[in-house]
C-alpha positions as CSV (number, residue, x, y, z in Angstrom):
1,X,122.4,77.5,121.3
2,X,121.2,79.4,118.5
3,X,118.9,82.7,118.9
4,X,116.0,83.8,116.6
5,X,114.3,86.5,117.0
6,X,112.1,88.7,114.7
7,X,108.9,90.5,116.8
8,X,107.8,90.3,119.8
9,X,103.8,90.0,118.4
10,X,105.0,86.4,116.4
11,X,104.2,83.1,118.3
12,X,107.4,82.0,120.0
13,X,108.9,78.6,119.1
14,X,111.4,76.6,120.6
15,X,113.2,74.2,118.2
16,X,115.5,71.5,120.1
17,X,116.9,69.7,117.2
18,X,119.5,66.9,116.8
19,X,121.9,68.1,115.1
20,X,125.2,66.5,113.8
21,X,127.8,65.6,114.5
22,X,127.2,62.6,113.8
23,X,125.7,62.7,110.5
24,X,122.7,60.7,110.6
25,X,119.4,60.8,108.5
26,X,117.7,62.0,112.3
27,X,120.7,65.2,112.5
28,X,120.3,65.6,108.8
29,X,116.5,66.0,108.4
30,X,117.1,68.3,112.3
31,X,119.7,70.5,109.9
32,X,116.9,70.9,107.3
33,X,115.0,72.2,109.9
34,X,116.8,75.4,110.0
35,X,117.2,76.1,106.8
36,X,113.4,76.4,106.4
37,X,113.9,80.3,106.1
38,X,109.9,80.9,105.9
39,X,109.5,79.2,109.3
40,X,112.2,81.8,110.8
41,X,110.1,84.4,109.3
42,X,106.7,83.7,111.0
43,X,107.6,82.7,114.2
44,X,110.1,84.1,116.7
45,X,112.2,81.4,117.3
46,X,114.4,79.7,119.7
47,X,116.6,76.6,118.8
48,X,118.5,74.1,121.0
49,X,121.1,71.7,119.5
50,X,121.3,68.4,121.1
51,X,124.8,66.8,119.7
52,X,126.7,64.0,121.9
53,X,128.9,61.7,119.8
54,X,131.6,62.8,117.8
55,X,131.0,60.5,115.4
56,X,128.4,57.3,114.7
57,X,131.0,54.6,116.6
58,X,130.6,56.5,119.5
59,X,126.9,57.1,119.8
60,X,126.8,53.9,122.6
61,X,129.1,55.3,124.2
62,X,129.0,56.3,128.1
63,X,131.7,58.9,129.1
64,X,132.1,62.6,131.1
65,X,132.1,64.8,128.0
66,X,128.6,63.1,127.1
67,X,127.4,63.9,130.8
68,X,128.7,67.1,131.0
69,X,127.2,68.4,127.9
70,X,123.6,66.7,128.5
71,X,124.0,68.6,132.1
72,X,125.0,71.8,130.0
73,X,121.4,71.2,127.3
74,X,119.3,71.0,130.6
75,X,120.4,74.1,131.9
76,X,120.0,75.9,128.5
77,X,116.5,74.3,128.2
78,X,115.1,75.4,131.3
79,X,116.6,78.7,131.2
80,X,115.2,79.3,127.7
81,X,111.4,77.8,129.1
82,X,112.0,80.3,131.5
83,X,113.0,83.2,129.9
84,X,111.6,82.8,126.3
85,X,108.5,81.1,127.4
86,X,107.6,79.4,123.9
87,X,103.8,78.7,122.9
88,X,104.9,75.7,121.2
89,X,108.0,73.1,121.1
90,X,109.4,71.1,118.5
91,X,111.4,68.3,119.9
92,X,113.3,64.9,118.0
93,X,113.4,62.6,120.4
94,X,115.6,58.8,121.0
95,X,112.8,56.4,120.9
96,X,114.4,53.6,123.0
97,X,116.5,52.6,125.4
98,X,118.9,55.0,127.2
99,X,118.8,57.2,124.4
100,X,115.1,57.7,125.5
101,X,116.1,58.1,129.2
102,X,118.1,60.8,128.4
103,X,115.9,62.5,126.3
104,X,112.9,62.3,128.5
105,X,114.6,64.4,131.0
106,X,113.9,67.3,128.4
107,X,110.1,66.2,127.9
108,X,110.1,66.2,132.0
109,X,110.9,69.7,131.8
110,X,108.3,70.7,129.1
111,X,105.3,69.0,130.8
112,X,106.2,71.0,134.2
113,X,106.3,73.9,132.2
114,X,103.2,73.0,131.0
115,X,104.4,73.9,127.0
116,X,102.8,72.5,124.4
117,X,105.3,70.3,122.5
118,X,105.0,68.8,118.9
119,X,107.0,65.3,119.0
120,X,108.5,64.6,115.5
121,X,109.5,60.9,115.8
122,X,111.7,59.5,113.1
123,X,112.1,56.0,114.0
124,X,110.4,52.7,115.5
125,X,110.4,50.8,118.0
126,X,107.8,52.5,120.9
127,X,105.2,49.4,121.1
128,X,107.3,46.7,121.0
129,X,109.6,48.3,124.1
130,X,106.1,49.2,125.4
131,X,104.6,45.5,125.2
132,X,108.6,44.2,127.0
133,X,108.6,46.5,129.6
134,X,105.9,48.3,131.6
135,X,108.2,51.2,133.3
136,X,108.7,52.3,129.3
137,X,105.2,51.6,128.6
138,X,104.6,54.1,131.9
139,X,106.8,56.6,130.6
140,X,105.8,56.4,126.7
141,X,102.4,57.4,127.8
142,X,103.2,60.2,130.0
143,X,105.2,61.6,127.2
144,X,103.3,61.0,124.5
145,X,99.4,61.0,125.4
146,X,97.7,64.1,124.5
147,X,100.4,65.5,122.5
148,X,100.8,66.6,119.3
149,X,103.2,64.1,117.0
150,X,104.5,63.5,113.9
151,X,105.2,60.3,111.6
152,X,106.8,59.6,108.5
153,X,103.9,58.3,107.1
154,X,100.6,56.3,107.8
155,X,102.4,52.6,107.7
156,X,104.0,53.4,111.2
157,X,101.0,54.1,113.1
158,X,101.2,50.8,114.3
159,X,103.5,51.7,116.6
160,X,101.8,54.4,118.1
161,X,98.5,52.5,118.7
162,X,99.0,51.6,122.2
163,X,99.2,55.5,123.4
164,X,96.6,58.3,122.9
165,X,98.1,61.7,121.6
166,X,96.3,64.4,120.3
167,X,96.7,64.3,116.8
168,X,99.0,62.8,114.6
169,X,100.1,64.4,111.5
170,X,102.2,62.5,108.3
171,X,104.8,64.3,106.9
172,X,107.3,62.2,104.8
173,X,110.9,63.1,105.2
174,X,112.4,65.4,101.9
175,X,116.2,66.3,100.4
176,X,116.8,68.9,98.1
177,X,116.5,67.9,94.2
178,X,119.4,68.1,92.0
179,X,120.2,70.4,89.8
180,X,119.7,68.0,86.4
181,X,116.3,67.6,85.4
182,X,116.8,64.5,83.0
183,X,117.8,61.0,84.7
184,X,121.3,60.3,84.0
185,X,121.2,56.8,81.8
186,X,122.4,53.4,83.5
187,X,126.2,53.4,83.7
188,X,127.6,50.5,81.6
189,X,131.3,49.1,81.4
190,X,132.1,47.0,78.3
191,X,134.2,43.9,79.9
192,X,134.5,41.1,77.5
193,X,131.3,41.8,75.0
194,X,129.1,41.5,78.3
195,X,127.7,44.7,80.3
196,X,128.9,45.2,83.5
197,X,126.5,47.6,86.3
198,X,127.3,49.3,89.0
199,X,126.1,48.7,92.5
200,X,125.9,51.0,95.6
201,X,125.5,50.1,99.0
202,X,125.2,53.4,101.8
203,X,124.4,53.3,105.3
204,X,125.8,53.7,108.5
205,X,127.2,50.1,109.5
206,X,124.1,49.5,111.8
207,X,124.0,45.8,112.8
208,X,120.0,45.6,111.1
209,X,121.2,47.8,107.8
210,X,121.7,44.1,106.1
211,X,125.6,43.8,104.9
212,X,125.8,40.1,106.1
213,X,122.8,39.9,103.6
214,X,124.3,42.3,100.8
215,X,128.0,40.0,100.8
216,X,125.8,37.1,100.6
217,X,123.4,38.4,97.5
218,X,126.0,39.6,95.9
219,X,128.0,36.3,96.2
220,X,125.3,34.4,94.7
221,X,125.2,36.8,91.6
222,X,129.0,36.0,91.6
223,X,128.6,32.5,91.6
224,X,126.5,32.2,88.7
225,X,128.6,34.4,86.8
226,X,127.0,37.9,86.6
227,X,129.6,40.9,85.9
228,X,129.1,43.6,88.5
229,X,130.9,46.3,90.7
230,X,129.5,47.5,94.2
231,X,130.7,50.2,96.3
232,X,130.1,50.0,99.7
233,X,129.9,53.8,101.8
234,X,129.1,54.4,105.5
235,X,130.5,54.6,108.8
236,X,131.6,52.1,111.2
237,X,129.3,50.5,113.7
238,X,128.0,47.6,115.2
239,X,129.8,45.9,112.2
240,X,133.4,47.1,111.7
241,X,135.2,48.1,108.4
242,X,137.4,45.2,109.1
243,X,134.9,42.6,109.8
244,X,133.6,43.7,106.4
245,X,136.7,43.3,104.8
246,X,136.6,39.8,106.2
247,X,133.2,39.0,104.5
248,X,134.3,40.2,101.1
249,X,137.3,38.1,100.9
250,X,136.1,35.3,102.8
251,X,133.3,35.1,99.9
252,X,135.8,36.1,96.9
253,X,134.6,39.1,96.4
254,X,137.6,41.4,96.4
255,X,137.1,42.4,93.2
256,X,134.2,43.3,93.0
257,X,133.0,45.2,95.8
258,X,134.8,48.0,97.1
259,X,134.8,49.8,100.5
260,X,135.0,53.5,100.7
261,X,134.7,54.4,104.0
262,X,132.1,57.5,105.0
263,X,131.2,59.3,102.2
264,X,129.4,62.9,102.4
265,X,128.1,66.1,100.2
266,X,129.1,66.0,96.7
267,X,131.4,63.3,97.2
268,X,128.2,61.1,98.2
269,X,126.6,63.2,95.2
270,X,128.8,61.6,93.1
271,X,129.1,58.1,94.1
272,X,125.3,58.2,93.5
273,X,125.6,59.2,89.7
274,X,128.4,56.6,89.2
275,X,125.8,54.0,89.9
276,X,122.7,52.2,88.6
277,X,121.4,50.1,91.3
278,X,121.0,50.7,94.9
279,X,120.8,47.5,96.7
280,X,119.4,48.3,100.5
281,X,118.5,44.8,102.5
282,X,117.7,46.8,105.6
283,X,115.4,44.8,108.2
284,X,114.4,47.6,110.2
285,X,114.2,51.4,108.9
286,X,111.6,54.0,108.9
287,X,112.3,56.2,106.0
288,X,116.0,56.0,105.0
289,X,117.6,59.2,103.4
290,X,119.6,56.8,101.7
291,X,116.7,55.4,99.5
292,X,115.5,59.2,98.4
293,X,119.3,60.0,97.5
294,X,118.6,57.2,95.4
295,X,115.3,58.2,93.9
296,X,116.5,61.8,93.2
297,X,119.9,59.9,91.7
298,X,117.4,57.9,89.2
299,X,118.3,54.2,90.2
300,X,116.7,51.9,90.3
301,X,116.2,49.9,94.0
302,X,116.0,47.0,95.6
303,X,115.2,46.7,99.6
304,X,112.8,45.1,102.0
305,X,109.2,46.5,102.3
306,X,109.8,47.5,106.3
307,X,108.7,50.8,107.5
308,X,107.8,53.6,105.1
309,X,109.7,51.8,102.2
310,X,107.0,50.6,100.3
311,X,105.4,54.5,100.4
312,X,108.7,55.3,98.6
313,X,109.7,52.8,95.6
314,X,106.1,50.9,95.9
315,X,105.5,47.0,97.2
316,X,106.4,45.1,93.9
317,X,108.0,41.6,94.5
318,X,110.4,42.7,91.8
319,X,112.2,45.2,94.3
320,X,113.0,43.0,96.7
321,X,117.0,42.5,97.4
322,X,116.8,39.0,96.0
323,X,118.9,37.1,93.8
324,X,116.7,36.4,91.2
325,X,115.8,40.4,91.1
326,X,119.5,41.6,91.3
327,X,120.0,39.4,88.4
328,X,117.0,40.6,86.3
329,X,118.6,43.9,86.9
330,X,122.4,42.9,85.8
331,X,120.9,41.1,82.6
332,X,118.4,43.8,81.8
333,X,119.7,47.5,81.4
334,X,116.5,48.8,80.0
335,X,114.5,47.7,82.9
336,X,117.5,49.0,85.4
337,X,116.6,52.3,83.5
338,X,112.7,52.5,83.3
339,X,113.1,51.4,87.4
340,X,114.9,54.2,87.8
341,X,113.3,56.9,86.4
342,X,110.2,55.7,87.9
343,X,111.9,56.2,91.1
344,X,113.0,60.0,90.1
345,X,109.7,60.7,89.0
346,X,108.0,59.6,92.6
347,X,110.5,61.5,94.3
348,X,110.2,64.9,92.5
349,X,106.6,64.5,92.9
350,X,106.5,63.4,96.9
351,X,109.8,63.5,98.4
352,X,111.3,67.3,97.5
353,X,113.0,69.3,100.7
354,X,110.1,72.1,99.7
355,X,107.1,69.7,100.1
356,X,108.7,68.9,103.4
357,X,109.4,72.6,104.8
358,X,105.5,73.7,103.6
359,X,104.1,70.7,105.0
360,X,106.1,71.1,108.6
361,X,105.0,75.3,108.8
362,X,101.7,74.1,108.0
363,X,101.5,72.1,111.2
364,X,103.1,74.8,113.5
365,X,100.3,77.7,112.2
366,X,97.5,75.3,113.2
């Protein structure tokens, strides 16, 4: 637990964060969190860190070290209620399933406390658990009616239209820009008087991230001929690094796509400015980190319109991960490159760390 504490006469707040390991775009935005020095200076401030799993395989996983520390946050939460008394709390919760549960043990302790808690929720899934299960719907509500939250944006209200909080405030997620100001251009490899681009491919290896859709998108391009690298970065999952293996060779794609393993910090930096398209079939996100590292990179993206995607790189039909577009891109470098520094320019405008940490003190001096 990590101590704060600047005047007695500043508003106390209690941050409990998510913070890694594992590195996820929830523990990551958390971690920006605390860097927001300006927030530190204006409140006196408390902070929590909820952590786990070692590591993103783990994260289903039931055993003693995960009770005993989730024993160990309670205690430090309700001591701190008790001791620190906060006006407000921040809290991240798990949306569904046990994840929830365990979480709402925390929000059990700030309603009998009777603290006023700002929610900031960073995924989906609340009404559809709500509409397949009453005792969620039950709990949802007590947790979530006539409190403050926050969304990623206005596209996933939806999900929120069954309860009855407060207020809800939109604040879109932010990463820090790089130091270059000018879009690197398209990266091109020469290979037999044809130009050959270089894919990218980052996400944890959730089962709804799309790889089964990637290996297949990026088999038809093969089939037809189309020169082309992809990298593929994340950590293992619901899909392993050997079943992936097995897709790649199974569609004779050994060649051409490559799997690094988990990538991080400049590394990930890198791998970024080695490529020019970001292909992203995800069928369920909210606002991936992945897709801004892409923005702020200058590449140009294809991925499905789900969750706050189309706030980020727009609702075109010509940015959807489909054959047809991937091969536009291949056969078209100067497109690749307009795409991309369209999606730079959106991102220095809307999606900067700064517009997120004003934004986010803006709501706690309400």
């Amino acid at each position: 637990m990590f101590y704060y504490e600047i005047s007695n006469t500043m508003k106390k707040l209690l941050l409990l964060l998510k913070l890694p390991p594992p590195v996820t775009g929830v523990t990551r935005m958390c971690s920006a969190v605390l860097e927001n020095n300006e927030l530190f200076q204006r409140f006196n401030t408390r902070v929590i860190g909820l952590s786990y799993a070692k590591d993103v395989k783990s994260t289903g996983e039931l055993n003693p070290v995960k009770f005993f520390r989730l024993l160990l946050n309670i205690t430090k939460t309700k001591f701190t209620v008790l001791t620190f008394w906060p006006d407000q709390v921040y809290f991240v919760p798990s949306l569904t399933g046990a994840p929830f549960l365990r979480d709402f043990l925390f929000i059990l302790i700030m309603k009998f406390f009777r603290r006023k808690i700002i929610f900031h929720l960073h995924g989906t899934g609340l009404k559809d658990a709500a509409q397949k299960s009453k005792f969620y719907k039950r709990l949802y509500c007590f947790s979530f009616d006539n409190s403050e939250i926050i969304t990623l944006s206005e596209k996933l209200n939806y999900d929120l239209d069954f309860l009855s909080p407060s207020k809800i405030h939109i604040l879109p997620n932010g990463i820090a820009p790089l130091l270059e100001t000018a879009p690197p251009p398209p990266l091109l490899v020469k290979v037999g008087g044809e130009e050959s681009q270089k894919l990218l491919f980052v996400s944890n290896f959730y089962d709804y991230k799309g790889i089964p859709e990637l290996i297949e998108l990026l088999t038809e391009a093969h089939k037809h001929g189309y020169d082309f690298t992809c990298t593929i970065a994340g950590e293992e999952n619901n899909i392993t690094s050997v079943a992936l293996r097995q897709l790649i060779d199974k569609n004779g794609l050994t060649k051409k796509v490559k799997y690094v393993g988990s990538v991080i910090g400049d590394n990930l930096i890198e791998l970024y400015k080695q490529s020019n398209i970001f292909v992203y079939p995800t069928k369920k996100d909210a606002m991936p980190l992945v897709i801004l590292e892409a923005m702020r990179a200058g590449l140009a993206i294809l991925s499905n319109p789900v969750g706050a995607i189309p706030d980020m790189i727009g609702n075109d039909p010509e940015t959807l991960p489909t054959p047809e577009n991937l091969i536009s891109l291949l056969t078209n470098p100067d497109k690749t490159r307009k795409l991309g520094e369209q999606n730079r320019k959106i991102f220095e405008q809307n999606f900067t760390i700064d517009k997120f940490n004003s934004q986010l003190l803006k709501i706690f001096v309400r």
